[in-house]
C-alpha positions, 0 to 999 in steps of 0.5 A, a space after each residue: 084642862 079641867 079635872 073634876 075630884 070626885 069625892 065619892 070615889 076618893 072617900 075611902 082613901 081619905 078615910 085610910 089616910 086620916 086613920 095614917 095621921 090619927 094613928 101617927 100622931 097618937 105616938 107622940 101623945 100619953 101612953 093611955 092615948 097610944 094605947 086606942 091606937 089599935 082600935 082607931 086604925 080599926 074604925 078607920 077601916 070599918 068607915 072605908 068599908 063602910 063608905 065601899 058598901 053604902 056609897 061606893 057599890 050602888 053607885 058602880 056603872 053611873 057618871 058618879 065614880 066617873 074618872 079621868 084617865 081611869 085613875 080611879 076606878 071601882 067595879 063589883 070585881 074590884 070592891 070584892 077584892 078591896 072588901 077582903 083586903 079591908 076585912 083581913 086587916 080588921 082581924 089582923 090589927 085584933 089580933 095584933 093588940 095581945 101580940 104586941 103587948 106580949 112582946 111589950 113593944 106596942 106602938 101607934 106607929 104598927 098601925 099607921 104603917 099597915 094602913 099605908 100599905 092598905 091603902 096602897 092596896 085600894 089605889 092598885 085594885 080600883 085603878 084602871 092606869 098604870 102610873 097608879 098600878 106603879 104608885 099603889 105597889 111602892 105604896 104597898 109595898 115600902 110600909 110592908 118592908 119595915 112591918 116585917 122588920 117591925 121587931 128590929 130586936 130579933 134578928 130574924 125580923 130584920 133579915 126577913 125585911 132586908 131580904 124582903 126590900 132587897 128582891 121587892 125592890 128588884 121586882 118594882 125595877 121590873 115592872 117599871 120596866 115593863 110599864 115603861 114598854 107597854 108605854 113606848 109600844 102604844 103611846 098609853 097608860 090606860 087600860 082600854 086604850 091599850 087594849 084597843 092597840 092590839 099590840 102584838 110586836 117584841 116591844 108589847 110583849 117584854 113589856 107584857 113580861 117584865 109587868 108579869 114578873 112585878 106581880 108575880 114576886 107579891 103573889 109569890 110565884 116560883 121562881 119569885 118567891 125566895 123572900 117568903 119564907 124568911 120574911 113570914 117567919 121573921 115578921 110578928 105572927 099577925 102581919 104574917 097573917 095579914 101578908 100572906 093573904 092582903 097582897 097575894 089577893 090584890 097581886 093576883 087580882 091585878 093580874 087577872 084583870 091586866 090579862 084579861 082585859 089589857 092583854 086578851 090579843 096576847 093569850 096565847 103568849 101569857 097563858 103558857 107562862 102562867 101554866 109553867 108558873 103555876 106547876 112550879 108554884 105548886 110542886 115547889 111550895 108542897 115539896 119546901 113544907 114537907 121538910 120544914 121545923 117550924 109550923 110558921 115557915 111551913 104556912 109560908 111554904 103553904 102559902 107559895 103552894 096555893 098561890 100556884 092554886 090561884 094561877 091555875 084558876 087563871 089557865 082556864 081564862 074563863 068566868 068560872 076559873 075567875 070566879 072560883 079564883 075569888 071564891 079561893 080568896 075568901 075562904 083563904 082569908 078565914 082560912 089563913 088568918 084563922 090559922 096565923 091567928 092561933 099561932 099569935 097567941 102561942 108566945 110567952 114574952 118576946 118568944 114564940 112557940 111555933 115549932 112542931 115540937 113546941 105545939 106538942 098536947 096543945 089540943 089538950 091543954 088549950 082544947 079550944 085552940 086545938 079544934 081552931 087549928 085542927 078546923 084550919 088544918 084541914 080546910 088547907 089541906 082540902 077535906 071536904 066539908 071545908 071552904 078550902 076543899 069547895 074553893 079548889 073545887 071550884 078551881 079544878 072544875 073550871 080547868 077541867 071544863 077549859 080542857 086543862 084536865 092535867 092541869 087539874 091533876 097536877 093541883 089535886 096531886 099537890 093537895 094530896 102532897 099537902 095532907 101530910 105536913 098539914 095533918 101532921 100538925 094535928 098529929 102533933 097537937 092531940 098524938 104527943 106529949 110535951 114535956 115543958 107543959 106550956 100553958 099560953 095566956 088566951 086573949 078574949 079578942 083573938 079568940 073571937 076572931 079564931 072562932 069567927 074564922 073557924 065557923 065561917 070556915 065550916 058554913 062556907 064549906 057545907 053552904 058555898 052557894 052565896 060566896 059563890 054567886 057573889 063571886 061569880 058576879 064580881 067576875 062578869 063585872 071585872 071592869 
């Protein structure tokens, strides 16, 4: 048999994985060469976002991204999704230069790892079988496990990362499992033939439960989400950034388009669980940072707390719950990124001064940095004017419209619940006095980004119609 490579298709793949060679090997060159690493492993994602935009998204619907089997596959909904993965990791490398020069261990290596794991990320998003689902998470996954142990000095680096492998190896089991099922049910890995099968027997259905449980552990739904807070707080501040937003996106996307367009005959079935899901997420994130010291860990608590956001968008099973899923996503890149960001640069050496107390007159004595944090504060805890609030807007609207109107209600209670630990962050930059006058080094490059974020943050909010009709677009075009 004959399989035609379609080299449109494959270019930003190939793109990321010259960026992993050339990144690699620059570790073995002089120190002057090692130090461009950064900047290389940028450009080779710029040039896959390029290659996306140019070549890859006037080309969607034609035989020239035609693929065999579906194993490679690009729709508007996917190259959304592959463009926020794409432009997070460009922040996060930014961000990564000054923190890694501050704790004096910068190495090619960093960033050939992240890129790994990004690729893995466009293998999962752009695929229309589930070997290459399977394939793309190891890919995403096994690099991600040694970043978050990336600092194998600190013992809390290392902790986070072995219970991060440990609980993320478990969930591949599981979704090996449940692939596995779908398999024995149908006979198929593609998408479209199993759809076709209209499978409602208990094999299908385990299956359909085991696949679930795999993506629910990335996205880091209650009750899969015990490795989150120790592995965001030991990992470096801008792969905290960078996980907290790259694979919840590409998990919950993933699971969008399983549901919807492999499983829609197991509605019924699926969308009680997601709900249960959902509910827990949300209480169990919000109530986990209300009690936390540390501003990192509770961003991680944060972060359980808005994929139960995400899950909810799922409930309304619509276009506009999709949609505004999408939109949620690309305000909480800026969002987040901008907020791990000014964290990032809150370290002298090898320590980092991310405790409430530690950030005690920050917007005193660093004010640029304060107003960064105080815009991202707010944008997460939903004041209007923000792209967090119009983002669970969008949200809660498509549940009330599906007639989830307790549903709505148990996420606005939420964000109620999370205007306290975020404002108290505010509170404590600009309402306390620090006693140890700390003063931290501002790196020009990751001041930018933070200012990016923080006027993105504020224009999406008040103008949210052009994210939004491209959103919504992206949701009618998920296959």
């Amino acid at each position: 048999m004959n399989v035609t490579v379609n080299m449109t298709a494959l270019m930003p793949l190939i793109i990321l994985f010259a960026g992993i060679t050339l990144t690699a090997l620059m570790g073995t060159m002089r120190p002057s060469v090692k130090r461009l690493a950064g900047l290389v492993g940028s450009i080779a994602v710029v040039l896959a976002f390029w290659w996306l935009m140019e070549r890859v998204l006037p080309a969607i619907g034609t035989p020239a991204l035609s693929s065999q089997y579906g194993m490679l596959t690009y729709s508007y909904y996917s190259v959304f999704l592959s463009s926020l993965v794409l432009v997070t990791a460009v922040a996060a490398f930014a961000l990564s230069e000054h923190y890694l020069i501050a704790e004096d261990f910068s190495h090619p290596e960093f960033y050939a790892i992240l890129l790994a794991s990004i690729t893995g990320m466009m293998v999962m998003l752009n695929t229309s079988n589930f070997v290459n689902i399977f394939i793309g998470l190891e890919l995403l996954s096994i690099p991600l496990y040694s970043s978050v142990a990336y600092l194998r000095y600190k013992p809390e680096s290392v902790e986070g990362g072995l219970k991060y492998f440990i609980l993320g190896a478990i969930a591949s089991g599981f979704l090996a499992y449940g692939i596995a099922m779908v398999y024995g049910a149908t006979g198929s890995l593609d998408f479209i033939t199993i759809a076709k099968a209209v499978k409602t027997d208990s094999l299908f259905r385990l299956g359909l439960l085991f696949v679930m449980m795999g993506l629910a552990f990335k996205a880091a739904a209650v009750p899969f989400h015990m490795w989150t807070p120790d592995a965001y707080e030991g990992a470096a501040t801008p792969v905290t950034a960078f996980m907290s937003i790259a694979p919840k996106a590409v998990a919950i996307g993933v699971l969008i388009r399983i549901l919807y367009s492999v499983f829609p005959q197991m509605v019924g079935y699926w969308r009680e669980a997601v709900l249960v899901l959902s509910i827990l997420t949300v209480l169990v994130g919000n109530l986990g940072a209300i009690v936390q010291q540390s501003v990192k860990r509770m961003l991680a608590y944060s972060s359980i707390s808005h994929a139960g956001y995400l899950l909810m968008g799922i409930v309304a099973y619509s276009i506009e719950g999709v949609s505004g899923i999408l939109f949620y996503l690309a305000g909480y890149m800026l969002i987040n990124t901008g907020a791990f960001g000014v964290l990032s640069l809150l370290k002298k050496g090898d320590i980092d001064y991310v405790s409430y107390d530690d950030i005690r007159g920050i917007g005193y004595r660093h004010p640029l940095l304060g107003i960064f944090m105080s815009v991202f504060m707010f944008s997460l805890a939903g004041i209007p004017a923000t792209v967090g609030f119009m983002g669970k807007f969008y949200v809660f609207k498509a549940l009330i419209h599906a007639n989830y109107v307790g549903l709505a209600m148990v996420g606005i209670a939420g964000s109620l619940i999370s205007v306290y630990y975020y404002l108290r962050v505010v509170v404590n930059m600009y309402m306390k006095e620090n006693p140890e006058e700390n003063n931290f080094d501002l790196n020009f490059l990751s001041m930018t980004v933070l200012g990016i974020c923080s006027v993105l943050v504020i224009a999406a909010g008040l103008f949210p119609a052009k994210i939004a009709d491209i959103a919504n677009v992206a949701a009618r075009f998920m296959n």
